[in-house]
C-alpha positions as CSV (number, residue, x, y, z in Angstrom):
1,X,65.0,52.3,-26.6
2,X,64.6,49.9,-23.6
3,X,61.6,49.0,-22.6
4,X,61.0,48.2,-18.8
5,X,59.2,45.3,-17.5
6,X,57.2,46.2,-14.7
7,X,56.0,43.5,-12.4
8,X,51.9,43.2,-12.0
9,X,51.2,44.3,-8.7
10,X,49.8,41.0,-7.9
11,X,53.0,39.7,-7.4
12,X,54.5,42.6,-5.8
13,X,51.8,41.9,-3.2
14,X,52.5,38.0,-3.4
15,X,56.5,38.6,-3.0
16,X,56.3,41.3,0.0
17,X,53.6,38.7,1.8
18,X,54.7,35.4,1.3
19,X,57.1,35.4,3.9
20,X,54.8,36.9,6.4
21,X,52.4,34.2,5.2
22,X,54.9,31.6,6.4
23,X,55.7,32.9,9.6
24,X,52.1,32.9,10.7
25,X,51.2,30.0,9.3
26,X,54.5,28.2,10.8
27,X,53.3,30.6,14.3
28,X,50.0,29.0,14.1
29,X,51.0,25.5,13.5
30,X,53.3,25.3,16.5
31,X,50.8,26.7,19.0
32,X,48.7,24.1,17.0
33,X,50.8,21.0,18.1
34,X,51.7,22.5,21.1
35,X,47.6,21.9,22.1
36,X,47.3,18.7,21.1
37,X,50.6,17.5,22.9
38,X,48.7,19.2,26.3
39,X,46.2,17.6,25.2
40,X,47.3,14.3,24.8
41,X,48.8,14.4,28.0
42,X,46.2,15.3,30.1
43,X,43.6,12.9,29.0
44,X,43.2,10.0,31.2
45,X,44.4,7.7,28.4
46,X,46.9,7.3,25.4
47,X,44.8,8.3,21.9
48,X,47.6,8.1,19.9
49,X,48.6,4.5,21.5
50,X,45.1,3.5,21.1
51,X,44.8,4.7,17.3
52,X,48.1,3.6,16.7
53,X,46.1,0.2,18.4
54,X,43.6,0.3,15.7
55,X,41.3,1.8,17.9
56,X,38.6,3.8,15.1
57,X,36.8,5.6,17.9
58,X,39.9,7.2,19.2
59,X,40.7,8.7,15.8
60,X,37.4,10.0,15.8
61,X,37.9,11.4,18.9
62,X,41.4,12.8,18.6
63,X,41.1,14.0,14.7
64,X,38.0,15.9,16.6
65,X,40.5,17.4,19.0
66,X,42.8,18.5,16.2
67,X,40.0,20.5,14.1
68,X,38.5,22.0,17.6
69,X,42.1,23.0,18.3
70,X,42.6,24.4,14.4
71,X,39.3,25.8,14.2
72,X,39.7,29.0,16.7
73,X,43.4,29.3,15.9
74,X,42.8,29.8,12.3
75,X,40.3,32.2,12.9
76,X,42.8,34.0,15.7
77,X,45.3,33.7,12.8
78,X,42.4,35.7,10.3
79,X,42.0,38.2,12.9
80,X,44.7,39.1,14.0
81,X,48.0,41.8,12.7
82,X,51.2,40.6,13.5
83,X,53.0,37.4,15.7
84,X,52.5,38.8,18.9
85,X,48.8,39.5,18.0
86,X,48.9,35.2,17.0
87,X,50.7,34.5,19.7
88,X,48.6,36.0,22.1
89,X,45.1,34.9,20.5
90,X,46.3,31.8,19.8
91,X,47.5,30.4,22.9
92,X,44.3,32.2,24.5
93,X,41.8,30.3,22.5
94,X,43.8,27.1,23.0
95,X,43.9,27.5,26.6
96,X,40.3,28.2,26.4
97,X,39.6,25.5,24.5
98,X,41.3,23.1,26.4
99,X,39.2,24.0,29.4
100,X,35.6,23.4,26.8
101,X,37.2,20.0,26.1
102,X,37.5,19.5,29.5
103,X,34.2,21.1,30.6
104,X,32.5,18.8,27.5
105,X,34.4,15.8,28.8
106,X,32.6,16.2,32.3
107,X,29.2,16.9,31.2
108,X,29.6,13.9,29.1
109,X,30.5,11.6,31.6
110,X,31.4,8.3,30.7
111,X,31.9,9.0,27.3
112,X,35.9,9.5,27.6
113,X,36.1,6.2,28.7
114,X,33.9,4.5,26.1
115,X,36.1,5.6,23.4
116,X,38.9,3.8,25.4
117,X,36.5,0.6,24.7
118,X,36.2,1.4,21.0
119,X,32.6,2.9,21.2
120,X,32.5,4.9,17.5
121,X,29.4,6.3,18.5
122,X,30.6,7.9,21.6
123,X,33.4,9.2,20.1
124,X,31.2,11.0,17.6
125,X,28.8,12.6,20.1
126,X,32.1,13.6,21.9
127,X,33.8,15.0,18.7
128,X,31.0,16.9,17.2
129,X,30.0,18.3,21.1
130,X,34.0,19.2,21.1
131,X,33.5,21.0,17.8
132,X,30.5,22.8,18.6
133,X,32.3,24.6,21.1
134,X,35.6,25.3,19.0
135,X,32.8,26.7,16.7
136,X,31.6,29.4,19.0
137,X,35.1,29.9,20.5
138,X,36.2,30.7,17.0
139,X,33.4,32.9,16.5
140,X,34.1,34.5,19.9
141,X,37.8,35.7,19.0
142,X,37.0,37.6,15.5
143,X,35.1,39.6,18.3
């Protein structure tokens, strides 16, 4: 007699999604980095030169950016079905969110430019006003 070793379904589950898992997550990351390279280019200076400079407020500032960028895409990611459903959610709430920064950025005026100058503080009130935003946006697209 042979006896048959069936697999848990656990793993079944775990082998059929894995791959799916990848291509959303790699989806996801690439719209991810695709947002913070528009970002970085439409700010009015270099963050990345300027942390790269040693400059602590502008890691603040542009960490902040990453998370506000993350935080609506993961949850577009949770939401959504398939890659088109990413795709679309995804670049919506990063184009969205790119406009908050932007809107944030003018109701805080000044406050771009101080982080240029180093000012930690600044950069914090920037980054957690930039993450407040990416908070409700994030709630806004799990509808």
């Amino acid at each position: 007699m042979i006896l048959a070793l069936a697999s848990p379904p656990e793993l079944d589950a775990w082998a059929a999604g894995y791959p799916v898992t990848l291509l959303h997550v790699g989806v996801a990351l690439a719209i991810l980095l695709a947002g913070a390279l528009v970002y970085t280019l439409i700010t009015p200076y270099r963050e990345i030169q300027l942390v790269r400079d040693g400059n602590p407020a502008a890691a603040v500032s542009l960490g902040s950016v990453l998370i506000g960028l993350a935080l609506p895409l993961a949850f577009a990611v949770a939401a959504s079905v398939s890659v088109l459903d990413i795709a679309l959610w995804g670049v919506t709430s990063l184009v969205l969110q790119l406009a908050l920064f932007w809107l944030v950025d003018l109701l805080l005026a000044g406050l771009p430019h101080r982080i240029k100058d180093g000012d930690v503080a600044a950069a914090a009130l920037l980054a957690l006003a930039k993450l407040a935003v990416a908070a409700i946006l994030a709630g806004a697209v799990t509808g």
